[in-house]
C-alpha positions as CSV (number, residue, x, y, z in Angstrom):
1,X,-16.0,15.0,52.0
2,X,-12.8,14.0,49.9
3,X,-12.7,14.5,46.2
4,X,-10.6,12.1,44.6
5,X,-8.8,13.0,41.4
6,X,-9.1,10.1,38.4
7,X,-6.5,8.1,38.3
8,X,-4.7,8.1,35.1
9,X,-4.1,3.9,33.9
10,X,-0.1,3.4,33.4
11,X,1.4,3.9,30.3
12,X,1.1,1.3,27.8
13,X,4.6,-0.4,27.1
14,X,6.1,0.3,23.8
15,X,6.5,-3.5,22.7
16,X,2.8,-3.7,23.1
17,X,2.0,-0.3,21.2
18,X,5.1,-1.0,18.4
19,X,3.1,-5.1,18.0
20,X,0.5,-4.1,15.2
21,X,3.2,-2.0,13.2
22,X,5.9,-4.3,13.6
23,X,3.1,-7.4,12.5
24,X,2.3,-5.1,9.1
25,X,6.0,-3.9,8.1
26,X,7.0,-7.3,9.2
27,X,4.2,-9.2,6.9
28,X,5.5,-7.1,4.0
29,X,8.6,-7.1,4.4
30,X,8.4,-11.4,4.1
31,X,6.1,-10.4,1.2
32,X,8.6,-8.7,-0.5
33,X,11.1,-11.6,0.0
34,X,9.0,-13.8,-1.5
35,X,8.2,-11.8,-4.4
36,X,12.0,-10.7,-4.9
37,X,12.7,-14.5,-4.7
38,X,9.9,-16.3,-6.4
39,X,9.7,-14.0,-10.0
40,X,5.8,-13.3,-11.0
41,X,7.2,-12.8,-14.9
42,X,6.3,-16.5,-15.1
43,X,3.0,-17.2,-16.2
44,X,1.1,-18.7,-13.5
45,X,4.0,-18.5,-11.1
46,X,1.3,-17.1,-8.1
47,X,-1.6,-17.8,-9.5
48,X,-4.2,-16.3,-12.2
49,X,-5.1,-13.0,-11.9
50,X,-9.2,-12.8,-12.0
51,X,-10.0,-9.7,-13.4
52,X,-7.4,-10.2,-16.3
53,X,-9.1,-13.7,-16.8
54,X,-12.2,-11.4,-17.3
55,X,-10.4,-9.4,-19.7
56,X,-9.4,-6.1,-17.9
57,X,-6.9,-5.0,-15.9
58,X,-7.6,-3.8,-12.4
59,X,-5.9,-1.4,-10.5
60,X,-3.4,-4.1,-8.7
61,X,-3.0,-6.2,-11.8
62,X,1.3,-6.0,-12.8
63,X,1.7,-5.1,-8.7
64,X,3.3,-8.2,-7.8
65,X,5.9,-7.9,-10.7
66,X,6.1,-4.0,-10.3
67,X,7.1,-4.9,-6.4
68,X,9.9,-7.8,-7.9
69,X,11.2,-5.2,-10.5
70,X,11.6,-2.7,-7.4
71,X,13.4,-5.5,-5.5
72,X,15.5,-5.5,-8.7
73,X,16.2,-1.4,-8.7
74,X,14.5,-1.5,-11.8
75,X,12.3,1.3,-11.6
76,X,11.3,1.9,-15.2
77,X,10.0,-2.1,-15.5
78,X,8.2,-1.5,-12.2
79,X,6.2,1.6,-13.5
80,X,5.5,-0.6,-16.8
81,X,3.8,-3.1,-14.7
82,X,1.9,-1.2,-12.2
83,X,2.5,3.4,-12.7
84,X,0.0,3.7,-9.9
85,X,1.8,1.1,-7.1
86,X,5.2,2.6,-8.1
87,X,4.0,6.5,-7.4
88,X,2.4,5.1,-4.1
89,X,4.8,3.4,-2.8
90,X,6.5,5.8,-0.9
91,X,3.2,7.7,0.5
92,X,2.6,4.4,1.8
93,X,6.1,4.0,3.0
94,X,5.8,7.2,4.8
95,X,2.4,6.4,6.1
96,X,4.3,3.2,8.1
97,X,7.0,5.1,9.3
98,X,4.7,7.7,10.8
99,X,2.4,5.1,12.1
100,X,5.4,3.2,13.7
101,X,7.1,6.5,14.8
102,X,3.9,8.2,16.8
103,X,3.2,4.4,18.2
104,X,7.0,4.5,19.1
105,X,6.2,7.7,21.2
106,X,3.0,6.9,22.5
107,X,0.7,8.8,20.6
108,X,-2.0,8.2,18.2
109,X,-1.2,8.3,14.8
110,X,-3.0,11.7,13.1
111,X,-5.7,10.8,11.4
112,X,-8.2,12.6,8.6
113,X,-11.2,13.3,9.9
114,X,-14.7,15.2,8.3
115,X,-14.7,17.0,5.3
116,X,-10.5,16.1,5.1
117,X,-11.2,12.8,5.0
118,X,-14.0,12.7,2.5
119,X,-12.0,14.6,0.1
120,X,-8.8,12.7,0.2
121,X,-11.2,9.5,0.3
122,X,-13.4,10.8,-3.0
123,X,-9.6,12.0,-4.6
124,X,-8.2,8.4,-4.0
125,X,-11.3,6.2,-5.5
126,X,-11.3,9.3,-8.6
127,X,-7.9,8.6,-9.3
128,X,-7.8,4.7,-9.0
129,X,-10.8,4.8,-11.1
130,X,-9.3,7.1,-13.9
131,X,-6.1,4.7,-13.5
132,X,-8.3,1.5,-14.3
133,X,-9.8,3.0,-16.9
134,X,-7.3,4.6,-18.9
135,X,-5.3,1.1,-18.5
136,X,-8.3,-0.4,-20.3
137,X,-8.1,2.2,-23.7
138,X,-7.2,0.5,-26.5
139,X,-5.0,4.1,-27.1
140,X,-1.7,4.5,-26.8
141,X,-1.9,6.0,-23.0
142,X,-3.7,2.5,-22.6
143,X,-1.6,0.1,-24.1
144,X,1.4,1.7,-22.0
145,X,-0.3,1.8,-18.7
146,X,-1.4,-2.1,-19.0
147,X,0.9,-4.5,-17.6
């Protein structure tokens, strides 16, 4: 009676574990070009924003001209249009490069999971929703945090 041991499937080669992080930096990095080279300031320049047709400002609206002031350096014009986009940017900056970097060595990328994930989840829609609200306030906090 022989016992044979599972056998393990070969490695997967890097170029196929780097494609879907390659595909996403990739696709925003040729979003960024465009927006660095096609200015949003303009009125209309990519479109109509829906929500600010509505009359309120969502969380993304002033992202597309906070990402061409960053292309620009200009920080301070960036966090005028968009606070919350600018503060993210490099959490989700680091969340690519550890996504890219674990799939560059083969592993999995860590992920939350239970109770950890809830909370960061339940922290992320708290804050976004105090964000879109407070950019709606007629108050001063308001009128600075609108694009």
């Amino acid at each position: 009676m022989s016992v044979l041991a599972p056998v393990a499937p070969p490695p997967t080669p890097r170029r196929e574990r780097l494609r879907a992080p390659a595909l996403t930096i990739g696709g925003l990095a040729l979003a960024t070009i465009a927006l660095r080279l096609h200015d949003p300031h303009v009125a209309g320049s990519w479109g109509i924003c829906p929500s600010a047709a509505l009359g309120f400002w969502c969380p993304g609206c002033g992202g597309l001209r906070a990402v061409n002031d960053l292309t620009h350096g200009d920080v301070a014009s960036a966090a005028s249009s968009n606070l919350l986009l600018v503060v993210l940017m490099p959490v989700a900056v680091a969340l690519l490069a550890a996504w890219a970097l674990s799939r560059w060595h083969g592993r999995r990328a860590p992920r939350l999971r239970g109770r950890a994930a809830a909370v960061v989840l339940v922290a992320g829609l708290v804050v976004v929703g105090a964000f879109t609200l407070l950019r709606n306030l007629p108050l001063p906090v308001g009128t600075w945090l609108a694009p």
